[in-house]
C-alpha positions in Angstrom: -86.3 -125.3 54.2 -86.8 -129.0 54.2 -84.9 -131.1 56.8 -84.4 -134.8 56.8 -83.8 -136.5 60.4 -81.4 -140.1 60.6 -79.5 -142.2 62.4 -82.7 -143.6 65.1 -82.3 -147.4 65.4 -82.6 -149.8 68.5 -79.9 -149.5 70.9 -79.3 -150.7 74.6 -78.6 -148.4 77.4 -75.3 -147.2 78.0 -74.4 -147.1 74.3 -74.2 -143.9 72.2 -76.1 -142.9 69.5 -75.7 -140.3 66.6 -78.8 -138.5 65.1 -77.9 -135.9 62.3 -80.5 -133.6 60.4 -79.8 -132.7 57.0 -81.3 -129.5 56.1 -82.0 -128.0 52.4 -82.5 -124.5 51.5 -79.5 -121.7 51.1 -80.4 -119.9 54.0 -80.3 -122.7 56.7 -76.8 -121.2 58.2 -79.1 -118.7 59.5 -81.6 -120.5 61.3 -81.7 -121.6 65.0 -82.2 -125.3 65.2 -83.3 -127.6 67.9 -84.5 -131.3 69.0 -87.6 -132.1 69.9 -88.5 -136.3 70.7 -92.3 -137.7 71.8 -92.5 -140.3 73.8 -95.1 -143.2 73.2 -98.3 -141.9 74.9 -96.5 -138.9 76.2 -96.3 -135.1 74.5 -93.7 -133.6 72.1 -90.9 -132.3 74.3 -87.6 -130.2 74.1 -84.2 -132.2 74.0 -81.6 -129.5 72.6 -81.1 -126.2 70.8 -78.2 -124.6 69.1 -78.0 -120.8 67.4 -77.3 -120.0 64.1 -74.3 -119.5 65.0 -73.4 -122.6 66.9 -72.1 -120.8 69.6 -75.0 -120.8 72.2 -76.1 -124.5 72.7 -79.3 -124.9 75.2 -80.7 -128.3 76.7 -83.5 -130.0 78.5 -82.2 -130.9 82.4 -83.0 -134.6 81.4 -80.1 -134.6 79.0 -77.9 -132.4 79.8 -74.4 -133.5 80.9 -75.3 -137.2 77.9 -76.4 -135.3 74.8 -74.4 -132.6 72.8 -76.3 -130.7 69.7 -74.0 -129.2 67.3 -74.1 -127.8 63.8 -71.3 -128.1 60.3 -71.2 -126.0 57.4 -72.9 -128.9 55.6 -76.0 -128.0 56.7 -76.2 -130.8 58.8 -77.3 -130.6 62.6 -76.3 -133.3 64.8 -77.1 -135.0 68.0 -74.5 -137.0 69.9 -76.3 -139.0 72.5 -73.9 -141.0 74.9 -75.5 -143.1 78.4 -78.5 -143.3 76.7 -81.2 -144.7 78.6 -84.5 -146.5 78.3 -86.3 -143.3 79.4 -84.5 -141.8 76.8 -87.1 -144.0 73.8 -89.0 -141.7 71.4 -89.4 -140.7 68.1 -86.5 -137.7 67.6 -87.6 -134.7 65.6 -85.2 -131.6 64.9 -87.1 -128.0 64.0 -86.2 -124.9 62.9 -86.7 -121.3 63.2 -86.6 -118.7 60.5 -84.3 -115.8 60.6 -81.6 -115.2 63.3 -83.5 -115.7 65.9 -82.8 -116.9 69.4 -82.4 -120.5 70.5 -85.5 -121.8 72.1 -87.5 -124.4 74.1 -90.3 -123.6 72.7 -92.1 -126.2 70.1 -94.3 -123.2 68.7 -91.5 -121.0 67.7 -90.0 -123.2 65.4 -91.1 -123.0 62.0 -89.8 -126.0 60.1 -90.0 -129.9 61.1 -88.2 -133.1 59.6 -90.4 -136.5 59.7 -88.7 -138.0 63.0 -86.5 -140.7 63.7 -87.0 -143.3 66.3 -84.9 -144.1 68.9 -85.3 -147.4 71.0 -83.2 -148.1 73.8 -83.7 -151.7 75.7 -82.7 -151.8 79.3 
Protein backbone atom coordinates (compact mmCIF):
# COMPACT_ATOMS: atom_id res chain seq x y z
CA UNK A 1 0.00 0.00 0.00
CA UNK A 2 1.39 3.33 -0.92
CA UNK A 3 -0.59 6.41 0.16
CA UNK A 4 -0.20 9.94 -1.11
CA UNK A 5 -1.33 12.83 1.34
CA UNK A 6 -2.71 16.56 -0.34
CA UNK A 7 -4.47 19.46 0.02
CA UNK A 8 -1.87 21.29 3.02
CA UNK A 9 -1.46 24.92 2.03
CA UNK A 10 -1.39 28.21 4.17
CA UNK A 11 -4.66 29.17 5.58
CA UNK A 12 -5.97 31.72 8.25
CA UNK A 13 -7.90 30.70 11.25
CA UNK A 14 -11.45 30.22 10.97
CA UNK A 15 -11.30 28.97 7.42
CA UNK A 16 -11.68 25.25 6.39
CA UNK A 17 -9.40 23.11 5.01
CA UNK A 18 -9.67 19.68 3.04
CA UNK A 19 -6.77 17.08 3.24
CA UNK A 20 -7.44 13.83 1.30
CA UNK A 21 -5.04 10.68 1.17
CA UNK A 22 -5.08 8.66 -1.85
CA UNK A 23 -4.18 5.23 -1.17
CA UNK A 24 -2.86 2.39 -3.78
CA UNK A 25 -3.04 -1.25 -3.41
CA UNK A 26 -6.38 -3.59 -3.94
CA UNK A 27 -6.73 -4.27 -0.50
CA UNK A 28 -6.91 -0.76 1.07
CA UNK A 29 -10.93 -1.14 1.61
CA UNK A 30 -9.76 -3.23 4.32
CA UNK A 31 -7.43 -1.31 6.25
CA UNK A 32 -8.16 1.10 9.21
CA UNK A 33 -6.81 4.47 8.47
CA UNK A 34 -5.98 7.47 10.53
CA UNK A 35 -4.22 11.11 10.85
CA UNK A 36 -1.40 11.71 12.51
CA UNK A 37 0.24 15.79 12.25
CA UNK A 38 3.75 16.93 14.05
CA UNK A 39 4.10 20.07 15.19
CA UNK A 40 7.39 22.18 14.67
CA UNK A 41 9.53 21.12 17.58
CA UNK A 42 6.79 19.06 19.07
CA UNK A 43 6.16 14.96 18.59
CA UNK A 44 4.04 13.10 16.04
CA UNK A 45 0.50 13.09 17.43
CA UNK A 46 -3.06 11.51 16.75
CA UNK A 47 -5.73 13.72 14.92
CA UNK A 48 -8.36 11.13 13.59
CA UNK A 49 -9.11 7.49 12.86
CA UNK A 50 -11.80 5.81 10.84
CA UNK A 51 -12.46 1.74 10.38
CA UNK A 52 -12.36 -0.14 7.48
CA UNK A 53 -15.51 0.08 7.40
CA UNK A 54 -16.16 3.74 7.79
CA UNK A 55 -18.48 3.31 10.33
CA UNK A 56 -16.52 3.82 13.65
CA UNK A 57 -14.68 7.27 13.32
CA UNK A 58 -12.32 8.15 16.53
CA UNK A 59 -10.60 11.64 17.27
CA UNK A 60 -8.12 13.48 19.39
CA UNK A 61 -10.10 15.84 22.12
CA UNK A 62 -8.21 18.80 20.40
CA UNK A 63 -10.29 18.36 17.31
CA UNK A 64 -13.13 16.89 17.95
CA UNK A 65 -16.41 18.76 17.36
CA UNK A 66 -13.78 20.92 13.89
CA UNK A 67 -12.43 17.97 12.02
CA UNK A 68 -14.37 15.04 10.45
CA UNK A 69 -12.19 11.93 8.87
CA UNK A 70 -14.10 9.95 6.35
CA UNK A 71 -13.36 7.35 3.73
CA UNK A 72 -14.95 6.77 -0.45
CA UNK A 73 -14.73 3.82 -2.43
CA UNK A 74 -12.03 5.60 -4.28
CA UNK A 75 -9.61 4.78 -2.03
CA UNK A 76 -9.38 8.11 -0.92
CA UNK A 77 -9.39 9.05 2.90
CA UNK A 78 -10.24 12.52 3.77
CA UNK A 79 -9.95 15.17 6.39
CA UNK A 80 -12.43 18.00 6.53
CA UNK A 81 -11.01 20.57 8.86
CA UNK A 82 -13.40 23.62 9.65
CA UNK A 83 -12.31 26.56 12.69
CA UNK A 84 -8.98 25.77 12.07
CA UNK A 85 -6.66 27.32 14.30
CA UNK A 86 -3.16 28.49 14.61
CA UNK A 87 -2.52 25.66 17.19
CA UNK A 88 -3.82 23.55 14.69
CA UNK A 89 -0.09 24.16 12.24
CA UNK A 90 1.80 20.92 11.45
CA UNK A 91 2.79 18.83 8.90
CA UNK A 92 -0.50 16.19 8.31
CA UNK A 93 0.37 12.58 7.81
CA UNK A 94 -2.43 9.81 7.28
CA UNK A 95 -1.28 5.90 8.25
CA UNK A 96 -2.55 2.71 7.92
CA UNK A 97 -3.03 -0.54 9.48
CA UNK A 98 -3.07 -3.88 7.79
CA UNK A 99 -5.92 -6.21 7.88
CA UNK A 100 -9.30 -5.41 9.55
CA UNK A 101 -8.15 -4.33 12.42
CA UNK A 102 -9.46 -1.83 14.93
CA UNK A 103 -9.20 1.95 14.75
CA UNK A 104 -6.46 3.28 16.80
CA UNK A 105 -4.55 6.13 18.46
CA UNK A 106 -1.76 4.50 18.38
CA UNK A 107 1.26 5.77 15.93
CA UNK A 108 3.01 2.16 16.30
CA UNK A 109 0.16 0.22 15.17
CA UNK A 110 -0.15 1.61 11.94
CA UNK A 111 1.81 -0.02 9.32
CA UNK A 112 1.84 2.22 6.30
CA UNK A 113 2.73 6.21 6.06
CA UNK A 114 2.16 8.86 3.16
CA UNK A 115 4.98 11.73 3.01
CA UNK A 116 2.92 14.51 4.88
CA UNK A 117 1.33 17.62 3.97
CA UNK A 118 1.73 20.82 5.65
CA UNK A 119 -0.80 22.77 7.05
CA UNK A 120 -0.17 26.54 8.07
CA UNK A 121 -2.68 28.45 9.69
CA UNK A 122 -1.87 32.41 10.50
CA UNK A 123 -3.74 34.00 13.27
Amino acid sequence: VQLQASGGGLVQAGVPLRLSCAASGRTFSSYPMGWFRQAPGKEREFVAAISWSGGTTYYADSVKGRFTISRDAKNTVNLQMNSLKPEDTAVYYCAARRGYGATSSIEGEYDYWGQGTLVTVSS
